[in-house]
C-alpha positions as a Python dict, from the first residue, in 0.01 Angstrom:
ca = {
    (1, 'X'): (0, 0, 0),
    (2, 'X'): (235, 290, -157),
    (3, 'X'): (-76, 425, -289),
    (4, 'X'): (-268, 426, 52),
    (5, 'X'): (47, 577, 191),
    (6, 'X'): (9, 892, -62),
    (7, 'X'): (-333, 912, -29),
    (8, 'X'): (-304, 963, 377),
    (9, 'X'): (-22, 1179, 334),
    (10, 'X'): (-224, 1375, 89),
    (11, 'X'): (-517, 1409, 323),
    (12, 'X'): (-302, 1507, 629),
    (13, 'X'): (-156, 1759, 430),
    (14, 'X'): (-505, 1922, 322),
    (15, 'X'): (-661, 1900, 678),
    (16, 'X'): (-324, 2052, 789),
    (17, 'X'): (-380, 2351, 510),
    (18, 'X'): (-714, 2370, 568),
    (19, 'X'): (-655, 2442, 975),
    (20, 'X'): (-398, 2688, 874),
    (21, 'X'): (-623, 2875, 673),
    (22, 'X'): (-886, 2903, 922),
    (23, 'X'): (-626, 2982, 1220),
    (24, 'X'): (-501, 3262, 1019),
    (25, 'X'): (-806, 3395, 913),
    (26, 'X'): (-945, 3402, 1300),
    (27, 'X'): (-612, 3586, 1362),
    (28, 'X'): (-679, 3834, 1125),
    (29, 'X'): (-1026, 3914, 1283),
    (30, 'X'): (-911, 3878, 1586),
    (31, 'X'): (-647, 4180, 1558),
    (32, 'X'): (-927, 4380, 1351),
    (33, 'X'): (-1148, 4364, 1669),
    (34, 'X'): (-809, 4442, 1905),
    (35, 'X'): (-709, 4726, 1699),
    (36, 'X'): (-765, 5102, 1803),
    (37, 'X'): (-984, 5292, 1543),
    (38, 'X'): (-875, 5616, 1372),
    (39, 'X'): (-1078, 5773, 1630),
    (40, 'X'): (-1243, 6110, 1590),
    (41, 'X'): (-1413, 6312, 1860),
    (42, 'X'): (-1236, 6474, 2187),
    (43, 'X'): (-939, 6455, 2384),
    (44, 'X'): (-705, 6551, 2653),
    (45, 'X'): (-375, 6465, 2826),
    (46, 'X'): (-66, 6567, 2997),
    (47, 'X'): (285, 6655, 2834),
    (48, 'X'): (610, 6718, 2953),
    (49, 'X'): (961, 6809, 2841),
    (50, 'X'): (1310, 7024, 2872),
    (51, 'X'): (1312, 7353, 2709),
    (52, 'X'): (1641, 7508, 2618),
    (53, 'X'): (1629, 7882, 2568),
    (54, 'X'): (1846, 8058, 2260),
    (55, 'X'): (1855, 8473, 2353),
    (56, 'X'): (2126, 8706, 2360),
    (57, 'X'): (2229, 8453, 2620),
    (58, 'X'): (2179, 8116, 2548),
    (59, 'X'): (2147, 7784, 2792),
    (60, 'X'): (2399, 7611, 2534),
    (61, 'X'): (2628, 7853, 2719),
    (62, 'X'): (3021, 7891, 2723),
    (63, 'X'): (3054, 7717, 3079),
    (64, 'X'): (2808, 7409, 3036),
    (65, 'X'): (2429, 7328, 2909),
    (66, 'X'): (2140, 7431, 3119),
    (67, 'X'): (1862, 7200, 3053),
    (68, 'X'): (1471, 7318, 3189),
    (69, 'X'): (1212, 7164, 3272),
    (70, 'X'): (794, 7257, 3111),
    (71, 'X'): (473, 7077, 3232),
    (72, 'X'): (145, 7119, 3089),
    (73, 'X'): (-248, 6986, 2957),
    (74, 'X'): (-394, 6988, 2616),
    (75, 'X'): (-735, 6912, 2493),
    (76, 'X'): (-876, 6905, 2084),
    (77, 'X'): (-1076, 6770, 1901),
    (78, 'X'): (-1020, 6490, 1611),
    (79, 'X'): (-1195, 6581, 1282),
    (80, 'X'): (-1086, 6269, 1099),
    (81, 'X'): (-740, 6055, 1059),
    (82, 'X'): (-567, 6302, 904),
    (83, 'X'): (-645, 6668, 1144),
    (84, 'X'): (-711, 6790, 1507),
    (85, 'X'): (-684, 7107, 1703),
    (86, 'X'): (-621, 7136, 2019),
    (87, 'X'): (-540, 7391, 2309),
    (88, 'X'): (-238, 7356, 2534),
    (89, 'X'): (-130, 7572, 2844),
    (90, 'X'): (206, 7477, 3019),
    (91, 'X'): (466, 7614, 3265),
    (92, 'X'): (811, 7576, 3377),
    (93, 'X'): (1172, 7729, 3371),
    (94, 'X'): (1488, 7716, 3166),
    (95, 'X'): (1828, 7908, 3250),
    (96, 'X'): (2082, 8091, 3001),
    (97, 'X'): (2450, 8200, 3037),
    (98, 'X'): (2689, 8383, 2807),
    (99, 'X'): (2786, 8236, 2549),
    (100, 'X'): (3161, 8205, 2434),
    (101, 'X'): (3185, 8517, 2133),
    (102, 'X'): (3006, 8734, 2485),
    (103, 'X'): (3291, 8636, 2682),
    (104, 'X'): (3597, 8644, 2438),
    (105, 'X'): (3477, 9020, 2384),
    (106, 'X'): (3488, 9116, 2747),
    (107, 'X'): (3138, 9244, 2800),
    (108, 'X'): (3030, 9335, 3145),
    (109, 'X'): (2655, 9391, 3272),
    (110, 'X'): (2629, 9670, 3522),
    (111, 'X'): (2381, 9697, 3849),
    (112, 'X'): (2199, 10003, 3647),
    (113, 'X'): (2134, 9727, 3360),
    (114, 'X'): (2332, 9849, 3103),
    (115, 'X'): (2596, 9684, 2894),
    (116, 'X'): (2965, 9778, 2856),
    (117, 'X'): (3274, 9659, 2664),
    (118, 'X'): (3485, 9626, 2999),
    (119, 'X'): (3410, 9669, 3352),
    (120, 'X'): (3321, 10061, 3386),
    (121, 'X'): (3492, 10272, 3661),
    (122, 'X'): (3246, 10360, 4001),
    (123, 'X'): (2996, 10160, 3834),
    (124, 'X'): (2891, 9842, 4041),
    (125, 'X'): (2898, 9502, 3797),
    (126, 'X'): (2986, 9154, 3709),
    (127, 'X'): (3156, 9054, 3362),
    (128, 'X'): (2897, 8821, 3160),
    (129, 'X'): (3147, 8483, 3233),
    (130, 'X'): (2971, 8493, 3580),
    (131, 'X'): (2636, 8572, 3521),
    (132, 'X'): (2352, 8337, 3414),
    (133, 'X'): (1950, 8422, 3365),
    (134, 'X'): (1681, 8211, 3511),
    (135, 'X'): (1394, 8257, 3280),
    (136, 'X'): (1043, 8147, 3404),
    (137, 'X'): (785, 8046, 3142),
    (138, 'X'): (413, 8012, 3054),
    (139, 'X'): (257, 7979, 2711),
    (140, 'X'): (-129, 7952, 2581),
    (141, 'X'): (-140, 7824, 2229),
    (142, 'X'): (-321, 7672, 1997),
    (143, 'X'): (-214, 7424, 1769),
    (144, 'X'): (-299, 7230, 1386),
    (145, 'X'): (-181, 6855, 1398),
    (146, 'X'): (-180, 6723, 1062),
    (147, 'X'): (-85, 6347, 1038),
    (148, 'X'): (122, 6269, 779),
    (149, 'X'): (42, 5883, 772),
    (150, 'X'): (-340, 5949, 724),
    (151, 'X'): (-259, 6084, 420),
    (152, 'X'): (-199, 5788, 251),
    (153, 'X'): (-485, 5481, 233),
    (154, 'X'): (-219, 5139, 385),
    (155, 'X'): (-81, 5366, 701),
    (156, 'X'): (-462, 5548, 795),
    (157, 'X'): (-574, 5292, 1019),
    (158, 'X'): (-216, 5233, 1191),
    (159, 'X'): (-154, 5263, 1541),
    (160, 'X'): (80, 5525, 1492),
    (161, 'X'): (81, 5868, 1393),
    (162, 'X'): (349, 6136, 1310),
    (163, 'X'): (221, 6474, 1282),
    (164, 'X'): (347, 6841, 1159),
    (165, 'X'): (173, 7091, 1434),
    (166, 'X'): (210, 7443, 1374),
    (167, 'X'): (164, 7656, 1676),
    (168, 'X'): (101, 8008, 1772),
    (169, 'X'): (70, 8126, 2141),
    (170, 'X'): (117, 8385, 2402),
    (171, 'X'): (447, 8325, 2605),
    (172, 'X'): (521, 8532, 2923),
    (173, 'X'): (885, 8514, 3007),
    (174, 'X'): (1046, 8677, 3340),
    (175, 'X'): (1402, 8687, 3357),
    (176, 'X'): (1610, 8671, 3677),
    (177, 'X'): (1969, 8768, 3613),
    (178, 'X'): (2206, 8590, 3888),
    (179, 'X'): (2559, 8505, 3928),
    (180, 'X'): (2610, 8157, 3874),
    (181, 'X'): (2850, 8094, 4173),
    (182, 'X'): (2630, 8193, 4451),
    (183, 'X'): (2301, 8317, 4298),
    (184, 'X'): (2344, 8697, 4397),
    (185, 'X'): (2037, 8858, 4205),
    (186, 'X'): (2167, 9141, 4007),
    (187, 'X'): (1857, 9202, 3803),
    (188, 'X'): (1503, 9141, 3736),
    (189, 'X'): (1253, 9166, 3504),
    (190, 'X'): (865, 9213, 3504),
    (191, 'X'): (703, 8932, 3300),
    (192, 'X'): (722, 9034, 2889),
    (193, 'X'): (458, 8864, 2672),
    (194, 'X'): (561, 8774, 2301),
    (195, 'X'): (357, 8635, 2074),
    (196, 'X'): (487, 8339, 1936),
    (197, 'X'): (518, 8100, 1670),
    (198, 'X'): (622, 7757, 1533),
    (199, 'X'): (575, 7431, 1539),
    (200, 'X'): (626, 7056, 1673),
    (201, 'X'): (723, 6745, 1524),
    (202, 'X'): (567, 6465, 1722),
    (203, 'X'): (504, 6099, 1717),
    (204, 'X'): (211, 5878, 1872),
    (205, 'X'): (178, 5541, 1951),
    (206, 'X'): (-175, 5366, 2071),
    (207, 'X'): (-142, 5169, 2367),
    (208, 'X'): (-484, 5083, 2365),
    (209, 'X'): (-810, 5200, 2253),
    (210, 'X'): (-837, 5527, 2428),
    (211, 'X'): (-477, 5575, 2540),
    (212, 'X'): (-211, 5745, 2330),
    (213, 'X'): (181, 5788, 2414),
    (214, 'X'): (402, 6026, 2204),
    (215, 'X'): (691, 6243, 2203),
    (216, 'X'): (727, 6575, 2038),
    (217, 'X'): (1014, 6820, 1993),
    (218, 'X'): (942, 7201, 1812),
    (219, 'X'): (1089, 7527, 1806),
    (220, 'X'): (892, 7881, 1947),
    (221, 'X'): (997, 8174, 1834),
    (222, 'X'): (908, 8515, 2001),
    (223, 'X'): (841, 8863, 1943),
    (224, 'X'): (988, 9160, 2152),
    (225, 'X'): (1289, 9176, 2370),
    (226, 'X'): (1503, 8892, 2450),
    (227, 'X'): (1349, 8668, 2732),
    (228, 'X'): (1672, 8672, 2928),
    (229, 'X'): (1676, 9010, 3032),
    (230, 'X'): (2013, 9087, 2878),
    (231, 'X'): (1959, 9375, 2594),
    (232, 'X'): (2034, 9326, 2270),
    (233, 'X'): (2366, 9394, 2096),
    (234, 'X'): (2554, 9089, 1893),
    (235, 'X'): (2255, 8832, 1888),
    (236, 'X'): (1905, 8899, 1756),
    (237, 'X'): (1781, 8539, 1846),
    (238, 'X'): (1470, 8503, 2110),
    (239, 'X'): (1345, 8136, 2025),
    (240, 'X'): (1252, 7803, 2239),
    (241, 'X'): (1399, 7448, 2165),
    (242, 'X'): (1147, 7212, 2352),
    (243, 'X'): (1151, 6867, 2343),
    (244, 'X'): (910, 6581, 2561),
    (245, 'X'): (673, 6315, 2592),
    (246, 'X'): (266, 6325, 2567),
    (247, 'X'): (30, 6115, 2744),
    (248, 'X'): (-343, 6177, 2583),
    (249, 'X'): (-694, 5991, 2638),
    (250, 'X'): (-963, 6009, 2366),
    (251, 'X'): (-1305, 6050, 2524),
    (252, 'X'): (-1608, 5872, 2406),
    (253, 'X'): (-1658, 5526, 2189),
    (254, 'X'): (-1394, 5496, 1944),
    (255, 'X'): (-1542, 5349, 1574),
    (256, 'X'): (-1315, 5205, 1316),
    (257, 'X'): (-1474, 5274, 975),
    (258, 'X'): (-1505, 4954, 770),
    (259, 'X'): (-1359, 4689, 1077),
    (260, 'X'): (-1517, 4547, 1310),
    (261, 'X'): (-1536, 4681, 1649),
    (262, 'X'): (-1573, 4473, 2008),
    (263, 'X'): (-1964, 4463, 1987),
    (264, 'X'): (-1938, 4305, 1599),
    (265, 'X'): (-1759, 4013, 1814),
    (266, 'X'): (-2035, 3787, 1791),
    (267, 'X'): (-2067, 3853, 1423),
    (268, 'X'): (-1699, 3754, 1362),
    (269, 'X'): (-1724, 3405, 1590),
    (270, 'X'): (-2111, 3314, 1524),
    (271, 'X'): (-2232, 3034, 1715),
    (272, 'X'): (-2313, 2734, 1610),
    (273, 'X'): (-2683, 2723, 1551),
}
């Protein structure tokens, strides 16, 4: 009776192994037919995000932070896990004030534009602790995404992607200098095109098999005259701090090389003949 005992115990526990086996394995297919491929081909999308911009002013100014806002589209093409290039154009606005060294040192912007050390006799003007510059932006760039998790052979296939972008682009910049109490205009500027340069660090995730959501953030940094407007004369900075979140769609059928995609479905569940 003991021995019966074992031997139904024994073939419980093999059925039960058995079914384990076979639930895990159909698990395993399962999420190799679910999973998004390493797709290559075209796509597009939408991004958004705050710039802040670092000049002669800056929007980490002495009175508070000025965060902007920057909307735009993209569109590439995917060589293969590990590249894609893509286009972007985008728009928006960030705003700068003086920052605290400008202020300590008592400079003051006259209506003529130029700079002094204190407020200048007969000369109409506002000291740089009450001015800020509204700067509106556009850029057209194009950019390199290279995905560091391709790179290696156990992340290639993963959902997720984290990619160094380089960038270069035209930015146009017009500057608006205001007061910040009541937004009397004091100056402004025609728009100034730099060329400019950088590059993003961004992150991916793939909600499903054509649809992508990521966030970036990168640094710009431009050419020519300060994009506030304010001439030069303590601070030789003229960069873009930019941070946001993508939304992109891949176009076309999306193949996983080496898994099985949703028309193999019928080869991973045959029927029974």
């Amino acid at each position: 009776m003991d021995r019966l005992k074992k031997i139904i115990i024994m073939a419980l526990f093999l059925c039960f192994t058995t079914l384990q086996g076979v639930s895990a394995q159909e698990a395993t297919e399962r999420q190799e037919v679910e999973q998004p491929s390493s797709t290559t081909g075209w796509y597009g999308g939408i991004e958004g995000g705050v710039p802040f911009g670092i000049s002669m002013f800056s929007s980490f100014g002495a009175d508070k932070t000025r965060a902007g806002y920057v909307f735009g589209l993209f569109g590439g093409y995917r060589f293969n896990p590990i590249l894609s290039a893509e286009l972007t154009l985008k728009g928006g606005k960030t705003s700068l004030s003086a920052r605290d060294c400008c202020i300590a040192s008592d400079y003051w912007l006259g209506a003529n534009g130029v700079t002094f050390h204190s407020a200048a006799p007969g000369v109409n003007g506002y000291d740089y602790s009450v001015l800020k510059s509204d700067v509106s932006l556009q850029q057209y760039g194009v950019r390199l995404n290279v995905n560091m998790l391709g790179l290696f052979a156990a992340t290639r296939q993963s959902r997720w992607t984290i990619e160094v972008s380089p960038v270069l682009a035209a930015v146009g910049t017009k500057a608006k200098v205001k007061t910040i109490a009541d937004g009397d205009r004091l100056k402004k500027d025609n728009t100034r095109w730099h060329l400019g340069a950088g590059g993003n660090l961004q992150a991916e995730y793939v909600l499903a098999r054509n649809l992508r959501l990521g966030v970036y953030s990168g640094i710009t940094w431009l050419t020519g005259k300060g994009m506030d407007g304010i001439k030069e004369h303590m601070h030789d900075a003229n960069w873009i701090w930019e941070s946001g979140v993508r939304i992109g769609w891949t176009f076309g059928k999306c193949d996983r090389k080496g898994k099985k995609n949703v028309s193999d479905v019928s080869e991973v569940n045959p029927e029974p003949a």
